[in-house]
Biopython code that builds the backbone (N, CA, C, O; Angstrom):
import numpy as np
from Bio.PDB.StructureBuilder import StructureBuilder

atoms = [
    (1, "UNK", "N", (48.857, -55.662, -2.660)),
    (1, "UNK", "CA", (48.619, -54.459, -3.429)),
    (1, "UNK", "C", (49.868, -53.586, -3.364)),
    (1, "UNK", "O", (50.486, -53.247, -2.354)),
    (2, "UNK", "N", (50.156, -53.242, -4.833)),
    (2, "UNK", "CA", (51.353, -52.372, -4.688)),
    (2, "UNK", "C", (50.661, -50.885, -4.498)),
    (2, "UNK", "O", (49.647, -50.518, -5.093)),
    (3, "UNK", "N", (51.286, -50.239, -3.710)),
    (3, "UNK", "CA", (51.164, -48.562, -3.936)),
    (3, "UNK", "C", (52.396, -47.422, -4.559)),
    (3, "UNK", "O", (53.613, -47.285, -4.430)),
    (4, "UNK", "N", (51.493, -46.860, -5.154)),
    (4, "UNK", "CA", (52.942, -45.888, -6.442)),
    (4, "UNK", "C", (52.877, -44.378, -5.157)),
    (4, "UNK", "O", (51.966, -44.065, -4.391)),
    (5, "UNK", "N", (54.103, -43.796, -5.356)),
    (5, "UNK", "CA", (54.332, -42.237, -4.600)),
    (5, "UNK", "C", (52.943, -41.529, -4.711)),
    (5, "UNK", "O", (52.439, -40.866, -3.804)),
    (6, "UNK", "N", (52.434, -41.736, -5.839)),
    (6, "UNK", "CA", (51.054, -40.635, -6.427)),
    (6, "UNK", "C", (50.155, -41.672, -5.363)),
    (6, "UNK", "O", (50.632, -41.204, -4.329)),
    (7, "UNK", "N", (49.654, -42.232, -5.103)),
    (7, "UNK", "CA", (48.859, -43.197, -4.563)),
    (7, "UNK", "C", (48.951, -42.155, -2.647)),
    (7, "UNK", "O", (48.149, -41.555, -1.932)),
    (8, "UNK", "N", (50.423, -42.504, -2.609)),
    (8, "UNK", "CA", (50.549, -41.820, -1.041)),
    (8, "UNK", "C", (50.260, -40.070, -1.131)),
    (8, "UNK", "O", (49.683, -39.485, -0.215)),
    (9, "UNK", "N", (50.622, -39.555, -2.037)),
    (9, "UNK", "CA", (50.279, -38.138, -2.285)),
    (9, "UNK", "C", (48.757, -37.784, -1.928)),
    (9, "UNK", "O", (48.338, -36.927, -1.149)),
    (10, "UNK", "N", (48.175, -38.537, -2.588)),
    (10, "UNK", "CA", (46.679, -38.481, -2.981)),
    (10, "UNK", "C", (46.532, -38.993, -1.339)),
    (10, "UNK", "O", (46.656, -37.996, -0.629)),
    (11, "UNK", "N", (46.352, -39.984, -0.682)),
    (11, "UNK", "CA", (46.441, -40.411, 0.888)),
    (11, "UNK", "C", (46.447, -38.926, 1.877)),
    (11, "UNK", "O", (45.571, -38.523, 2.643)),
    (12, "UNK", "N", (47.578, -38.405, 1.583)),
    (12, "UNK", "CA", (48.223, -37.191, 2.561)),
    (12, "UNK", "C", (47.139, -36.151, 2.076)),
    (12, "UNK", "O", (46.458, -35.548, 2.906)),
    (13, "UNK", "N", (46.987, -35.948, 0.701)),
    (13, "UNK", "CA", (46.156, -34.732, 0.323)),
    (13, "UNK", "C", (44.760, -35.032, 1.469)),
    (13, "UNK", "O", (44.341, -34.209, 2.283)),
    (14, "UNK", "N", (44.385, -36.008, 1.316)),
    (14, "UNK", "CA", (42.423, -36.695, 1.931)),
    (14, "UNK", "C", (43.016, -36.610, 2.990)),
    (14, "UNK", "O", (41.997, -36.655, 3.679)),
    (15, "UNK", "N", (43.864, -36.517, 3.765)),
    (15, "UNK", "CA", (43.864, -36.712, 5.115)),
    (15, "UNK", "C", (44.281, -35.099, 5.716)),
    (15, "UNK", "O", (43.903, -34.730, 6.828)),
    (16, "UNK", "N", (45.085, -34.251, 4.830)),
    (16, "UNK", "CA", (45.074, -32.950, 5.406)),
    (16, "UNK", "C", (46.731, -33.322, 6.044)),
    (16, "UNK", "O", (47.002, -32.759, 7.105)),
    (17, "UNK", "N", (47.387, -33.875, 5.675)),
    (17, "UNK", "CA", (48.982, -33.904, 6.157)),
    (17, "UNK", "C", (50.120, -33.690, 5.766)),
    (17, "UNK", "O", (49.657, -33.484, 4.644)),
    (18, "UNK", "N", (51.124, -33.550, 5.629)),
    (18, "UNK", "CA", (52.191, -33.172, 5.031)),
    (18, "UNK", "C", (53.062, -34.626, 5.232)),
    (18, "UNK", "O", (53.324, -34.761, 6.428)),
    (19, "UNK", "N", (53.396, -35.345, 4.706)),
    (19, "UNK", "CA", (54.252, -36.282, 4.352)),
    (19, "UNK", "C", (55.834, -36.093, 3.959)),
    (19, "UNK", "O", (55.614, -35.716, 2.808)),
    (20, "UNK", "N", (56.858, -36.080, 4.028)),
    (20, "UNK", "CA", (58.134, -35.353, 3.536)),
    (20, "UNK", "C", (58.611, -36.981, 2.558)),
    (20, "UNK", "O", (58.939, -38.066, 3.040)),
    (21, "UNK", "N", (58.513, -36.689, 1.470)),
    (21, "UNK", "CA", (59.341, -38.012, 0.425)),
    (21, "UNK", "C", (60.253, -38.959, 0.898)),
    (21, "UNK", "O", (60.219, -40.146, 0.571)),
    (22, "UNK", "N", (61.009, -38.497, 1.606)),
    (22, "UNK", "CA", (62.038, -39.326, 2.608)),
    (22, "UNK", "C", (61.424, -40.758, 3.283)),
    (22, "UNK", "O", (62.068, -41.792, 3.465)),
    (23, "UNK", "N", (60.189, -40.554, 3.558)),
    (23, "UNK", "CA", (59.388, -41.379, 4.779)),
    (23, "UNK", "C", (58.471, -42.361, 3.656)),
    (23, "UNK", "O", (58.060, -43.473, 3.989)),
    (24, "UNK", "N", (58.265, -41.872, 2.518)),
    (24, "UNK", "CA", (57.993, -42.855, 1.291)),
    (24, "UNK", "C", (58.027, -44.128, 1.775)),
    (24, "UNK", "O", (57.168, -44.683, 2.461)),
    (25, "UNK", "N", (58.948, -44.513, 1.426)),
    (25, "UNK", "CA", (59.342, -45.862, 1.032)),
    (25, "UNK", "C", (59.052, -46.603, 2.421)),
    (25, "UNK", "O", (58.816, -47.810, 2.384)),
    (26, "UNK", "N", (59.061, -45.961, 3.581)),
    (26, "UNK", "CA", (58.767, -46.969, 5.127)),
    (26, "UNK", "C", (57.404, -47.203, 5.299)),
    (26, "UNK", "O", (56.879, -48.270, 5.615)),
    (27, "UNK", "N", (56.772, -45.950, 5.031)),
    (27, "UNK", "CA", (54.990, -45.853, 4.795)),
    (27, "UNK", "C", (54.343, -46.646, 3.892)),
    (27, "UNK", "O", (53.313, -47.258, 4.173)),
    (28, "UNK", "N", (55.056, -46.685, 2.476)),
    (28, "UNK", "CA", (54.421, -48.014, 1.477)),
    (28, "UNK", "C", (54.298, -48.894, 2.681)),
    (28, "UNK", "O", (53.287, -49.022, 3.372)),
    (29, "UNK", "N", (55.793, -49.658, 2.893)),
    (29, "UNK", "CA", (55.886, -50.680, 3.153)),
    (29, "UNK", "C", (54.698, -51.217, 4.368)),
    (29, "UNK", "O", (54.126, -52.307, 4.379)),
    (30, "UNK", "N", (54.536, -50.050, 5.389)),
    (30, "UNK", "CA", (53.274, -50.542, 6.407)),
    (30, "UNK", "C", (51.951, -49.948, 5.625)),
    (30, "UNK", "O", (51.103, -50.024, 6.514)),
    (31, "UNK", "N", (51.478, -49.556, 4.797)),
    (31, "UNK", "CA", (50.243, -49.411, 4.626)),
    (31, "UNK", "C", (50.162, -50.655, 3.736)),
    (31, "UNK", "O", (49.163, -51.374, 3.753)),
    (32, "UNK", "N", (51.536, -50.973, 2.728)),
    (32, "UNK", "CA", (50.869, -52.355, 1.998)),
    (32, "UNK", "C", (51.005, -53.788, 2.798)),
    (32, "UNK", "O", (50.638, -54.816, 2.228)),
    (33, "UNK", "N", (51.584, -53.833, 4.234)),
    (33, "UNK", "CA", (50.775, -54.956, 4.755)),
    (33, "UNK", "C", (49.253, -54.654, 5.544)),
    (33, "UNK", "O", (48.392, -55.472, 5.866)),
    (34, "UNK", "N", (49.275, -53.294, 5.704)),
    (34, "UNK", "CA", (48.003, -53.459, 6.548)),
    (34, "UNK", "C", (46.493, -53.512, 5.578)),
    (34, "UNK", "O", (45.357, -53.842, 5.919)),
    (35, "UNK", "N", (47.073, -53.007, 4.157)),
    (35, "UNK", "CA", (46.042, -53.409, 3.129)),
    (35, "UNK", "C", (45.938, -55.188, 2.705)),
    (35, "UNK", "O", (44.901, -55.801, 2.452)),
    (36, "UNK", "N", (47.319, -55.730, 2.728)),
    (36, "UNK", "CA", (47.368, -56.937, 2.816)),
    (36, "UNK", "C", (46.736, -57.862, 3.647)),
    (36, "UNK", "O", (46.120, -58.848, 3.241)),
    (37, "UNK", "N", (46.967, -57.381, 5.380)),
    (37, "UNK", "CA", (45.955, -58.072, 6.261)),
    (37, "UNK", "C", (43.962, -57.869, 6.202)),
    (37, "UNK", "O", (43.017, -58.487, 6.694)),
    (38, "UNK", "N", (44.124, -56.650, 5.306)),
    (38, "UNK", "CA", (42.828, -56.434, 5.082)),
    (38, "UNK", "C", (42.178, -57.228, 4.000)),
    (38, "UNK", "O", (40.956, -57.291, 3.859)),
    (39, "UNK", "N", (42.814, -57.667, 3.447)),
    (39, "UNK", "CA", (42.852, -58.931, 2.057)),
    (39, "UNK", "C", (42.461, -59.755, 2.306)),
    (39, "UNK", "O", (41.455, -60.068, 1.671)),
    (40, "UNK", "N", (42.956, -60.727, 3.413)),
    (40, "UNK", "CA", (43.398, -61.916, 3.809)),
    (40, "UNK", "C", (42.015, -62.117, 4.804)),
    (40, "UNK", "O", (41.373, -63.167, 4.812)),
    (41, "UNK", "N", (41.581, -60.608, 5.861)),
    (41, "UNK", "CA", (40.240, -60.948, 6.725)),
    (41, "UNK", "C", (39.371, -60.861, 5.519)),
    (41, "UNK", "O", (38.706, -61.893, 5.602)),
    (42, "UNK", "N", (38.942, -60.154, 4.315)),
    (42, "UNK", "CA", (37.975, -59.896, 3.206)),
    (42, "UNK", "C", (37.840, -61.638, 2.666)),
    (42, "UNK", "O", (36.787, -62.162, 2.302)),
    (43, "UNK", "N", (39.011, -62.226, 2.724)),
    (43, "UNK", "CA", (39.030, -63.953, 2.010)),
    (43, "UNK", "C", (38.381, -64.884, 2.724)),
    (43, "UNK", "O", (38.310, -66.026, 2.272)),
    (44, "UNK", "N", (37.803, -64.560, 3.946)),
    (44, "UNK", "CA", (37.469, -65.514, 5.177)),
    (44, "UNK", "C", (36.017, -65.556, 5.084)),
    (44, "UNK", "O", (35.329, -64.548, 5.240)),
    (45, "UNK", "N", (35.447, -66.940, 4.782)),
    (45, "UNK", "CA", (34.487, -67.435, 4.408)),
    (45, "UNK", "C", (33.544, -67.108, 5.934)),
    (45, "UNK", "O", (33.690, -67.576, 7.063)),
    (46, "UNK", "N", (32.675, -66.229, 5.456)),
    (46, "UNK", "CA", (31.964, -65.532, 6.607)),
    (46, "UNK", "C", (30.446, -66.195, 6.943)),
    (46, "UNK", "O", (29.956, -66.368, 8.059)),
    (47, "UNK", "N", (29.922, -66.476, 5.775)),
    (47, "UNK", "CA", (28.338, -67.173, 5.148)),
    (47, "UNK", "C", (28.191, -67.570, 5.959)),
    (47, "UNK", "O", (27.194, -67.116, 6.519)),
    (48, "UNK", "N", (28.893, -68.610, 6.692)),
    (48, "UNK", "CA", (27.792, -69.150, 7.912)),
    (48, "UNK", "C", (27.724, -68.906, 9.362)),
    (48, "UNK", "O", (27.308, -69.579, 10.305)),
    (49, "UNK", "N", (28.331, -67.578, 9.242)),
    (49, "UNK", "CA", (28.311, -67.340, 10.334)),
    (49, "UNK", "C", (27.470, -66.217, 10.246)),
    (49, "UNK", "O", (27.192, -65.590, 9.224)),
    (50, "UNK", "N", (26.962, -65.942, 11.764)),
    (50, "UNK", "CA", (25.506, -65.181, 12.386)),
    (50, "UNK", "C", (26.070, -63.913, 12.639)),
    (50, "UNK", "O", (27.075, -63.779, 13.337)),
    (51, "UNK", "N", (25.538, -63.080, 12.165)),
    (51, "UNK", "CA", (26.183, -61.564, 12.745)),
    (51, "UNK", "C", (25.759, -61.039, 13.659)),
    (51, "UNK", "O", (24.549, -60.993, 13.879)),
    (52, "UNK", "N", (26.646, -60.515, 14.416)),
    (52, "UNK", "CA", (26.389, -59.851, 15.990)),
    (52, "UNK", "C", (26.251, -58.563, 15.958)),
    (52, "UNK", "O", (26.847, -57.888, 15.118)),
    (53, "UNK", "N", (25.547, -58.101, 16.751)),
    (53, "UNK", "CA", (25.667, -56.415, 17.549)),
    (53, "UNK", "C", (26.417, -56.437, 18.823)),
    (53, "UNK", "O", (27.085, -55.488, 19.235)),
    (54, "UNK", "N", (26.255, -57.701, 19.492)),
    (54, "UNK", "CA", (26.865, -57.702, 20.755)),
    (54, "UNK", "C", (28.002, -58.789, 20.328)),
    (54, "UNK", "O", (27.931, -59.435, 19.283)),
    (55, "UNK", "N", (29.338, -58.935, 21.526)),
    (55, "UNK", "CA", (29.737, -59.835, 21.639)),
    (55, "UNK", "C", (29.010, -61.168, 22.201)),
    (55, "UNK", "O", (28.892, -62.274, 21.673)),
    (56, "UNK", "N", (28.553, -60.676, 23.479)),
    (56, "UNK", "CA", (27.744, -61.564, 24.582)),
    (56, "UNK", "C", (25.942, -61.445, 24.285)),
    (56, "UNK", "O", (25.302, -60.421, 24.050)),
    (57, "UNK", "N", (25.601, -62.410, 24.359)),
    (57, "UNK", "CA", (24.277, -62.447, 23.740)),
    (57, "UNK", "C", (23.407, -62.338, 25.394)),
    (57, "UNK", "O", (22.998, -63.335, 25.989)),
    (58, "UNK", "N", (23.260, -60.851, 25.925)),
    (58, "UNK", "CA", (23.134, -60.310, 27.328)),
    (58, "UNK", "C", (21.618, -59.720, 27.009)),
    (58, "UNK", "O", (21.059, -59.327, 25.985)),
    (59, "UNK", "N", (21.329, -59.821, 28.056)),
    (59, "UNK", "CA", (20.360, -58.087, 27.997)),
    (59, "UNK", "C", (20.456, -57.516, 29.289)),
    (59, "UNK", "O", (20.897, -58.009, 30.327)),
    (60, "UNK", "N", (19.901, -56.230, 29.029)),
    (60, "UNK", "CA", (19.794, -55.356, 29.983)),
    (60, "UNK", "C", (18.813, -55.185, 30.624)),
    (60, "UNK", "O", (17.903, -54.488, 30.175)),
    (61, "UNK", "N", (18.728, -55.863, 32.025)),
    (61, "UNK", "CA", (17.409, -55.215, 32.841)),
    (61, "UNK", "C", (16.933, -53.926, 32.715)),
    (61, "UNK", "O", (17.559, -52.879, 32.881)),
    (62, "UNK", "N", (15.668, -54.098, 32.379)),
    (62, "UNK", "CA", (15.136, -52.191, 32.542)),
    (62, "UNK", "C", (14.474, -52.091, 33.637)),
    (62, "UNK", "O", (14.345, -53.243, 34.050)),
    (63, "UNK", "N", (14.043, -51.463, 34.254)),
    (63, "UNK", "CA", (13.442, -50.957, 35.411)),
    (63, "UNK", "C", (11.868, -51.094, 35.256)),
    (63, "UNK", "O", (11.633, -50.690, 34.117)),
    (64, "UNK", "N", (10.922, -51.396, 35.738)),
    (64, "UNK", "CA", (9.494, -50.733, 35.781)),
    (64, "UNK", "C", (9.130, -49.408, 35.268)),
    (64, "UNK", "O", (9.580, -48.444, 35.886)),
    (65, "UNK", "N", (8.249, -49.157, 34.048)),
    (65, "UNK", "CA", (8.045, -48.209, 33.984)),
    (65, "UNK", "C", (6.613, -47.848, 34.642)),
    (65, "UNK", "O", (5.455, -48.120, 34.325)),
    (66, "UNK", "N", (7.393, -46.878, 36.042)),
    (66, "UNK", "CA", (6.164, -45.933, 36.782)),
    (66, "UNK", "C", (6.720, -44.727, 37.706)),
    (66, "UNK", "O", (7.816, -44.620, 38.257)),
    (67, "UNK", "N", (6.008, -44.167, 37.698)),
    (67, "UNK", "CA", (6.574, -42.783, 38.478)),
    (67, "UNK", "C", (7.446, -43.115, 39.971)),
    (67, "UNK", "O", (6.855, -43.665, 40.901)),
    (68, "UNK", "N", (8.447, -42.841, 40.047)),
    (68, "UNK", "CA", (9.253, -42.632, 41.188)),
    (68, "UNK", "C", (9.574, -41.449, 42.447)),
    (68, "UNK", "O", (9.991, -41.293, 43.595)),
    (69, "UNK", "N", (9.087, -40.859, 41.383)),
    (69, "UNK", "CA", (9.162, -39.229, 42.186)),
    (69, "UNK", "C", (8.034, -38.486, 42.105)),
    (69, "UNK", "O", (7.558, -38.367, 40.976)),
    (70, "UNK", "N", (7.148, -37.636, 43.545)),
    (70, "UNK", "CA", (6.107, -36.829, 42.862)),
    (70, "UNK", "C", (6.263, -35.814, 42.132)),
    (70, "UNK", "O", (7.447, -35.690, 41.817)),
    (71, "UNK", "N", (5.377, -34.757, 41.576)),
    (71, "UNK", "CA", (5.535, -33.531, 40.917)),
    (71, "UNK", "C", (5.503, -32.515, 42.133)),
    (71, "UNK", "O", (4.556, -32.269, 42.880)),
    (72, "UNK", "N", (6.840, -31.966, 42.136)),
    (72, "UNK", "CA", (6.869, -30.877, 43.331)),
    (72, "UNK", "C", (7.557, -29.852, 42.821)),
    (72, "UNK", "O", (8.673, -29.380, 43.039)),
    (73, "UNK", "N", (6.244, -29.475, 41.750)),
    (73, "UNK", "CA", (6.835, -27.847, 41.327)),
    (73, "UNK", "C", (6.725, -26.702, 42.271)),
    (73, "UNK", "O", (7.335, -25.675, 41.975)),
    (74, "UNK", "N", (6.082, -26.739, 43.287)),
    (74, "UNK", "CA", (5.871, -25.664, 44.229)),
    (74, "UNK", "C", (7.598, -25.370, 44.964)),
    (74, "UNK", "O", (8.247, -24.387, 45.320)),
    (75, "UNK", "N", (7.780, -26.726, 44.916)),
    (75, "UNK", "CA", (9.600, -26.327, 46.175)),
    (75, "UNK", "C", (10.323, -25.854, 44.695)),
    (75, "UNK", "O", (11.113, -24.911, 44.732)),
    (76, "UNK", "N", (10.057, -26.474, 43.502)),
    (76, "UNK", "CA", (11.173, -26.376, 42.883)),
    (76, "UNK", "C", (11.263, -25.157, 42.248)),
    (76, "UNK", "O", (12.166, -24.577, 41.645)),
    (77, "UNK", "N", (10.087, -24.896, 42.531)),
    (77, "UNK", "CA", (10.208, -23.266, 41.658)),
    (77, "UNK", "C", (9.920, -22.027, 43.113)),
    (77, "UNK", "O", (9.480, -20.886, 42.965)),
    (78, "UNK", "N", (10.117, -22.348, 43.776)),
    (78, "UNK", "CA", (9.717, -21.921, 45.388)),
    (78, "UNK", "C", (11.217, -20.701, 45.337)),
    (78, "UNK", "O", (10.850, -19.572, 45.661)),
    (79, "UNK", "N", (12.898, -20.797, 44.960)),
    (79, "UNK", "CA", (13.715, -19.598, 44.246)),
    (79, "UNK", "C", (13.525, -19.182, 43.127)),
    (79, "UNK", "O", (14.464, -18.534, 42.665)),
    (80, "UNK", "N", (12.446, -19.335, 42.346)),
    (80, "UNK", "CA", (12.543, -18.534, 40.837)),
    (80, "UNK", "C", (12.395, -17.289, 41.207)),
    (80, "UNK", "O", (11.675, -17.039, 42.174)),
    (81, "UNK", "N", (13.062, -16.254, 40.494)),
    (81, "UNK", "CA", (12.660, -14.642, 40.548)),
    (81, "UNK", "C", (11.554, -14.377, 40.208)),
    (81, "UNK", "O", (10.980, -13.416, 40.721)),
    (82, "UNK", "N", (10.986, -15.108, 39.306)),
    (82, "UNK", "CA", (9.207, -14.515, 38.600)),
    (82, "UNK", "C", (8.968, -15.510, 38.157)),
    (82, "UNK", "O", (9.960, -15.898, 37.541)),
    (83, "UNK", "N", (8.082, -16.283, 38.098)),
    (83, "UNK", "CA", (6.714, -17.553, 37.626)),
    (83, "UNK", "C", (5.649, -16.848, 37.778)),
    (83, "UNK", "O", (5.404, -15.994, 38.630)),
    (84, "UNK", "N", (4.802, -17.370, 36.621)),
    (84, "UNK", "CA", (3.187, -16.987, 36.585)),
    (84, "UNK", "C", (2.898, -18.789, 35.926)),
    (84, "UNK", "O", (3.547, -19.513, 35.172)),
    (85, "UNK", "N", (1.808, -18.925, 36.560)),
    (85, "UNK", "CA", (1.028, -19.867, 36.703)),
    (85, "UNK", "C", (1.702, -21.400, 36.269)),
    (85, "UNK", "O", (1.246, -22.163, 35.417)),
    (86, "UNK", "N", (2.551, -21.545, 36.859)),
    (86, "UNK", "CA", (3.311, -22.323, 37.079)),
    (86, "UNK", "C", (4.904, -22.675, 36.273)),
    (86, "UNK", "O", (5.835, -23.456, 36.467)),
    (87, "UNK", "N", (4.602, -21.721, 35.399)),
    (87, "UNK", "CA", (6.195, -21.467, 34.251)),
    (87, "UNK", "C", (6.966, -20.266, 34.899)),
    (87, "UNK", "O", (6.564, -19.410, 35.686)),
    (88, "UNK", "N", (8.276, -20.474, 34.293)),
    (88, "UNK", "CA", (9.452, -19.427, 35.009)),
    (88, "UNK", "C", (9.400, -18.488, 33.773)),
    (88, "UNK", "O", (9.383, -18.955, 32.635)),
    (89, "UNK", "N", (9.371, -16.858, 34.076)),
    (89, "UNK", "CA", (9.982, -16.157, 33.383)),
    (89, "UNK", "C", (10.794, -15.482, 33.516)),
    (89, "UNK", "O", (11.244, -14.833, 34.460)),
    (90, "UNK", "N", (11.095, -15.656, 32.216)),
    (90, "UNK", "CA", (12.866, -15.438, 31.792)),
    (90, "UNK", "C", (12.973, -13.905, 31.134)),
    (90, "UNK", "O", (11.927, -13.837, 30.489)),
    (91, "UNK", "N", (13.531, -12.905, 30.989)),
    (91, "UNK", "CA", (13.518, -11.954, 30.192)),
    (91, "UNK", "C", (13.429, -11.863, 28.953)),
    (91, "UNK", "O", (13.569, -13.049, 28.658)),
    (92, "UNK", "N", (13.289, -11.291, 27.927)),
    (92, "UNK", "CA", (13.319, -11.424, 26.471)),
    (92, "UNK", "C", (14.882, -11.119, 26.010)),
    (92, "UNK", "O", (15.729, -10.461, 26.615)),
    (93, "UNK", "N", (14.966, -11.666, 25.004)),
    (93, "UNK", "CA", (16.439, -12.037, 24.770)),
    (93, "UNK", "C", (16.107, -11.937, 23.221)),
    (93, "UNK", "O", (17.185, -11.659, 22.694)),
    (94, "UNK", "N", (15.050, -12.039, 22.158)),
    (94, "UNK", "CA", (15.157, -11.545, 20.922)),
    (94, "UNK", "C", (14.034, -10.273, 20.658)),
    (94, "UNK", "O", (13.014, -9.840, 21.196)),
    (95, "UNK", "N", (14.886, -9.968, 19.489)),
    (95, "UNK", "CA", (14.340, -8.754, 18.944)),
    (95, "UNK", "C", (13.238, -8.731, 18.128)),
    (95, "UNK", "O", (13.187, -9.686, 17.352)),
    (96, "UNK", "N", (11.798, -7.461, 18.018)),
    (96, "UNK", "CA", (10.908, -8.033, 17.285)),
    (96, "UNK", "C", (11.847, -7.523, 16.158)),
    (96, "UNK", "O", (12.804, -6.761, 16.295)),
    (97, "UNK", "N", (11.183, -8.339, 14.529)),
    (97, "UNK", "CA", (11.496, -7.620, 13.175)),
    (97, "UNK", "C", (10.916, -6.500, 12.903)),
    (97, "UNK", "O", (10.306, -6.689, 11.850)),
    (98, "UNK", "N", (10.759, -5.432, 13.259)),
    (98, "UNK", "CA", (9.335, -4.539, 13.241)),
    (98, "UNK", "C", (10.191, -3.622, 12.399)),
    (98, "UNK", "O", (9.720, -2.575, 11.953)),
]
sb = StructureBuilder()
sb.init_structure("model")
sb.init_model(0)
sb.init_chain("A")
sb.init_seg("    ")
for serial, (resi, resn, name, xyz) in enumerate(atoms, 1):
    if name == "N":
        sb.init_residue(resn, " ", resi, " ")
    sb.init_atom(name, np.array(xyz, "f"), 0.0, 1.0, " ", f" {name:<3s}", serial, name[0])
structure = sb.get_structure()
């Protein structure tokens, strides 16, 4: 694929960069092989092959699901400044619309 100056303009604009004309002609040259190598993987007869999520066809042990820890809200709320019936309160922080 050839690319024209307007082609790289339009590039720099979508990307938010400043490009200086000078650097033209080195930038074609690596964006049109790396569009080229992108050619060449797009040509590669893929059909029979199986598509992955993983490389390694692994799994992950999970754990047992069951409680590990008891409920010990009494210690954990045992420094709150103020709880009522088992919730922490917090001060009010919005305004009514009144």
């Amino acid at each position: 694929m050839s690319l024209k100056d307007k082609d790289l303009e339009q590039i720099a604009y979508l990307a938010r960069i400043n490009i200086e004309k000078s650097k033209f002609p080195s930038l074609k040259s690596e964006l049109e092989s790396i569009l080229s190598l992108v050619a060449s993987m797009n040509s590669v007869d893929t059909k029979s092959i199986k598509p992955l999520s993983h490389p390694l066809d692994l799994s992950q042990p999970l754990r047992e699901d069951k409680v590990t820890e008891e409920n010990d809200r009494e210690n954990l709320q045992s420094n709150a400044p103020s709880k009522e019936k088992g919730l922490f309160l917090v001060p009010k922080v919005l305004e009514d619309e009144d």
